[in-house]
LUMKOLPA-417582 format. One record per residue (C-alpha): y, x, z. Coordinates in steps of 0.001 Angstrom, whole numbers, padded with zeros to 6 digits, always signed. Layout:
BEGIN
YXZ...
//
This chain:
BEGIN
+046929+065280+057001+043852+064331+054793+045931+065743+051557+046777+068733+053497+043222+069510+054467+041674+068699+050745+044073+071093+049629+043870+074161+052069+040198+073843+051044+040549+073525+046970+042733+077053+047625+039721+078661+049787+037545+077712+046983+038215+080534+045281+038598+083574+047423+034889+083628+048358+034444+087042+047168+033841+089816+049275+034962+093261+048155+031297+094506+048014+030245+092303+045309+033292+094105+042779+030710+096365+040681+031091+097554+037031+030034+095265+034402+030195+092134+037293+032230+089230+036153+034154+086373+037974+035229+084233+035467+033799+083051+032387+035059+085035+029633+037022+084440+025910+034527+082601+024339+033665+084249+020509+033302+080534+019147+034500+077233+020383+030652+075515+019596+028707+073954+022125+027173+076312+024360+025552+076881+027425+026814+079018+029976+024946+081112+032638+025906+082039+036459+024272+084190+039272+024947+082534+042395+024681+083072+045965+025657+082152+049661+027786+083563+051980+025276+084787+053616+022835+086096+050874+021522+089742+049423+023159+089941+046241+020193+091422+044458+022711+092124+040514+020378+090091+038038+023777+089413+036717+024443+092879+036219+021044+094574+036179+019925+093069+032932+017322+091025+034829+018918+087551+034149+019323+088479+030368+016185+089806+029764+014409+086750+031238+017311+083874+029079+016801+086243+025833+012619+085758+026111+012913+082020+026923+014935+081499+023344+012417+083217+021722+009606+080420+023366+011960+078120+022610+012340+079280+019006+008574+079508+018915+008005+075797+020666+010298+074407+018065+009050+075940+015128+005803+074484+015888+006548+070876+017008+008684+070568+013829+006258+072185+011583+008778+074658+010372+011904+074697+011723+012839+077024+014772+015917+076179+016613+017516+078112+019965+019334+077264+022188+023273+078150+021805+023945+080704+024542+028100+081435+025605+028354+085968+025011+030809+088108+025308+032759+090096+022561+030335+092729+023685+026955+090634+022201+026045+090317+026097+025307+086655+027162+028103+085950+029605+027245+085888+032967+029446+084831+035781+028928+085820+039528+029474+083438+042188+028974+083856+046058+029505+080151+047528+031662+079961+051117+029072+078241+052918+026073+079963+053829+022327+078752+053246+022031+076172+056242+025527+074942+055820+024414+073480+052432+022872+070729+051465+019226+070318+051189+019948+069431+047654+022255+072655+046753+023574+071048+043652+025398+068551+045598+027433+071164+046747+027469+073693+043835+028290+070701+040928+031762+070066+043319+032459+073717+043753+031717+074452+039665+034482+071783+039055+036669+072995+041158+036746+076386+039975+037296+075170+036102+033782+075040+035028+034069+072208+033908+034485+072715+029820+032922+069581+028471+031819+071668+025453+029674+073817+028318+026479+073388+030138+026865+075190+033247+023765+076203+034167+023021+078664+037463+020405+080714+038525+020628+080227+042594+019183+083144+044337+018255+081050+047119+015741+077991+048337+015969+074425+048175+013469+071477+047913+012721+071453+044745+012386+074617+042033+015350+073494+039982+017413+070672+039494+019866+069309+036805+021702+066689+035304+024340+066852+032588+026230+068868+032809+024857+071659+035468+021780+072917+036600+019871+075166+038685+016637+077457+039080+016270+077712+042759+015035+081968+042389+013503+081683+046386+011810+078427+045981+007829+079178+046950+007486+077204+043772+009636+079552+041876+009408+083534+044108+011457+084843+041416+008497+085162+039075+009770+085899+035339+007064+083395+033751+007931+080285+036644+011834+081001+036173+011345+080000+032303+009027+077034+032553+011625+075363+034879+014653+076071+033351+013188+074691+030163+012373+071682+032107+016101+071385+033751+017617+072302+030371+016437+068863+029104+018233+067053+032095+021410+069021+031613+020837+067542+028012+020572+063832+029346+016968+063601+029208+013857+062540+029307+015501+059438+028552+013697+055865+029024+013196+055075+025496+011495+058380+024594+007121+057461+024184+005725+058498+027637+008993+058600+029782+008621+057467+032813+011791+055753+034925+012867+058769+036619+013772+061063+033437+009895+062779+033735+006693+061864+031670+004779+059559+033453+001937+061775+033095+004566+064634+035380+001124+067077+034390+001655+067119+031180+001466+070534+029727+004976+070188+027981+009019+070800+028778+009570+067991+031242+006537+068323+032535+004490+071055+033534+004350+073360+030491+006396+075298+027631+005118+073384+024914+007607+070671+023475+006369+067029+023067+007724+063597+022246+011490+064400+024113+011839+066765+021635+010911+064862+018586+010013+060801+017646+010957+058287+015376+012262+055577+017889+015775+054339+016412+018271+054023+018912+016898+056749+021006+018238+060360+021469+015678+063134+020653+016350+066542+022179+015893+068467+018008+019427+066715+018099+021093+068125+020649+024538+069818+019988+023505+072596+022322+021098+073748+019705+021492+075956+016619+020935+075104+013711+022812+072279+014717+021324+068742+013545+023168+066887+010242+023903+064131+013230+024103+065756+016790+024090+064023+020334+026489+064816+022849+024708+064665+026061+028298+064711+027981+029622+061754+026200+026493+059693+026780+026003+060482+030164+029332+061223+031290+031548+059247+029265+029347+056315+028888+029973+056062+025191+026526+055062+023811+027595+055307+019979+024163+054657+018266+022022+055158+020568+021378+051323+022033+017581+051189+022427+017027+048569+024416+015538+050503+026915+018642+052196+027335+021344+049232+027010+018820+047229+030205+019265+050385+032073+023221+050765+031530+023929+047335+031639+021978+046717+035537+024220+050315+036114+027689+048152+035297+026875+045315+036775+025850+046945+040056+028768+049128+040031+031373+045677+039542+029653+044399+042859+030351+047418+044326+026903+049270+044231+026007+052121+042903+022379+051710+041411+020959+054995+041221+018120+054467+038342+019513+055536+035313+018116+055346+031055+018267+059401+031561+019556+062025+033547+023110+061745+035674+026353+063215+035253+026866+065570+037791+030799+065221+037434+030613+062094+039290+030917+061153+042770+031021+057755+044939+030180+053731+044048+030942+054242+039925+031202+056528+037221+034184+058112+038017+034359+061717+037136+035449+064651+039681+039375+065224+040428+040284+067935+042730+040330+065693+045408+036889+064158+045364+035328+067609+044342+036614+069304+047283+034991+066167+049542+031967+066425+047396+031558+069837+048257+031434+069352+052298+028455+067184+051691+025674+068267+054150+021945+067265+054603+019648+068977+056250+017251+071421+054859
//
């Protein structure tokens, strides 16, 4: 009966759509992808029981990811004393970033108070789940905190008081959860604290409380990823880091600060006793769910995705 169940509600997953939210220029689906490079995709998303208000349609969600490049080209430029990177957006054919709509089956309340516990399942489940692809959401609704991410999805909660939709608040925090999407602030990096923030979480800087990029972006500890490296940025580094296979996959490669190996060897020997231990040396995969590392199937996304907590 439990089979049964799991899969009545993997086939609801995707018939959320109400005929309403059909408008020219709206997509459903992320589109043919014009290179097969890391890149990070975008999504308007909303609840059941939500206003769709278009910013993936009325050139409101663009506007405000084509201005935060240029910061971050501008950030870059001047923490590296010359060399501007941006990050690597999925577009269309067209030249248009892609955009995908989403209205969840569950309204507001039904959620939990953490929305990416139910939105990381529901992603998943409806094959976003390209490990080439950041999936990253702009949430037209609350939740506790103004955004939240890990690798490889995040959120900018638009109706968070923190947040009210404001153009300037929307692109200081998804800055911030771009770097957890990316696997950071990892332990090793000079300042980090033990919860993937600065310790100093007022710091004027991505990852703290500012635009300006500091040591997460850029340091010379060996062993320990730096954020210039990431493969979701263009011009790609002579020796990239891919956040998913650190994070999700678990394969370190060179990066074995030992910071980082403490950190993932108390994870593995918690998890072999049958605990999950939550502190990580970064950011978590948001693929996985129970006591381990074990990614999302069908199944345990679509029991993910019932998760509740109150708001």
């Amino acid at each position: 009966m439990k089979k049964i169940l799991l899969a009545l509600l993997i086939t609801l997953f995707s018939s959320s759509i109400f005929a309403s939210d059909e408008k020219p220029g709206r997509f459903f689906e992320d589109q043919p992808d014009v290179t097969d490079d890391y890149q990070i995709h975008f999504l308007y998303l909303i609840t059941k029981d939500a206003k769709d208000r278009e910013w993936d349609i009325n050139g409101k969600m663009e506007e405000i990811l084509l201005e935060m490049n240029e910061i971050m080209a501008r950030e870059t430029k001047k923490k590296s004393k010359g060399t501007s990177k941006k990050y690597k957006y999925d577009y269309r054919k067209d030249g248009k970033i892609d955009i995908t709509f989403i209205r969840l089956d569950k309204t507001f309340k039904e959620l939990h108070k953490y929305p990416n516990s139910n939105i990381a399942p529901y992603l998943w489940l409806n094959k976003f789940n390209n490990p080439k692809k950041i999936y990253f959401s702009f949430s037209d609704m609350g939740g506790v905190d103004g955004g939240e991410a890990g690798v490889p999805m995040g959120s900018t909660f638009l109706r968070n008081k923190h947040v009210n939709s404001s153009k300037n608040k929307i692109i200081k925090i998804t800055l911030h959860e771009l770097h957890h999407a990316q696997g950071g602030g990892f332990i090793c990096v000079p300042g980090m604290g033990k919860n993937a923030h600065y310790k100093d979480r007022d710091r004027p800087a991505q990852l703290g409380h500012g635009l300006a990029l500091s040591t997460a972006y850029m340091h010379n500890v060996e062993g320990c990823p730096q954020l210039v490296d990431s493969v979701y940025l263009t011009p790609t580094s002579e020796d990239p880091y891919d956040p998913y296979k650190i994070t999700c996959e678990r394969e370190l490669g060179k990066y074995t600060h030992k910071k980082i190996m403490k950190m993932f060897n108390k994870q593995n020997k918690n998890v072999e006793k049958g605990h999950w231990f939550g502190r990580g040396f970064g950011s978590y995969c948001k693929w996985q769910w129970g006591d381990g590392f074990n990614l999302f199937t069908d199944s345990t996304a679509a029991e993910a995705y019932e998760q509740t907590g109150s708001h």
